[in-house]
C-alpha positions, 0 to 999 in steps of 0.5 A: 498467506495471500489468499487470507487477504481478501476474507480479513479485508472483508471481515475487516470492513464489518467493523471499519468503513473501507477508507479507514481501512484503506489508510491504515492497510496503506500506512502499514505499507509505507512504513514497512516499506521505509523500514526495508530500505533504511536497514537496506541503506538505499535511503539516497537511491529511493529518494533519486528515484522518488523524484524521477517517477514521482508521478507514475509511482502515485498513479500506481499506487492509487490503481491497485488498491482501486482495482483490488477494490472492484475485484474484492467486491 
């Protein structure tokens, strides 16, 4: 399944500018993400450690999609 993600990207940037499509592919993210931890019930140890590594955690998340941008393309 994760080798389509780059031919559905690419297919995808034929209709969608790549910051559009970066939005939503993130949106998607960090609502299934939320969704994960609230039936998980680890609502109170995520928001913990979300002020713990508020920094590194964004640092992060603004690498990957970048580096899988210059990989991609």
């Amino acid at each position: 399944m994760w080798s389509t993600v780059g031919a559905a990207f690419k297919l995808t940037l034929r209709h969608l500018p790549p910051e559009l499509m970066l939005l939503i592919a993130s949106m998607v993210s960090v609502f299934v993400l939320a969704v994960i931890i609230l039936v998980q019930g680890k609502w109170k140890l995520f928001l913990w450690q979300y002020k713990k590594d508020l920094f590194k955690s964004a640092l992060l998340g603004l690498i990957n999609p970048f580096l899988f941008y210059l990989v991609l393309f």
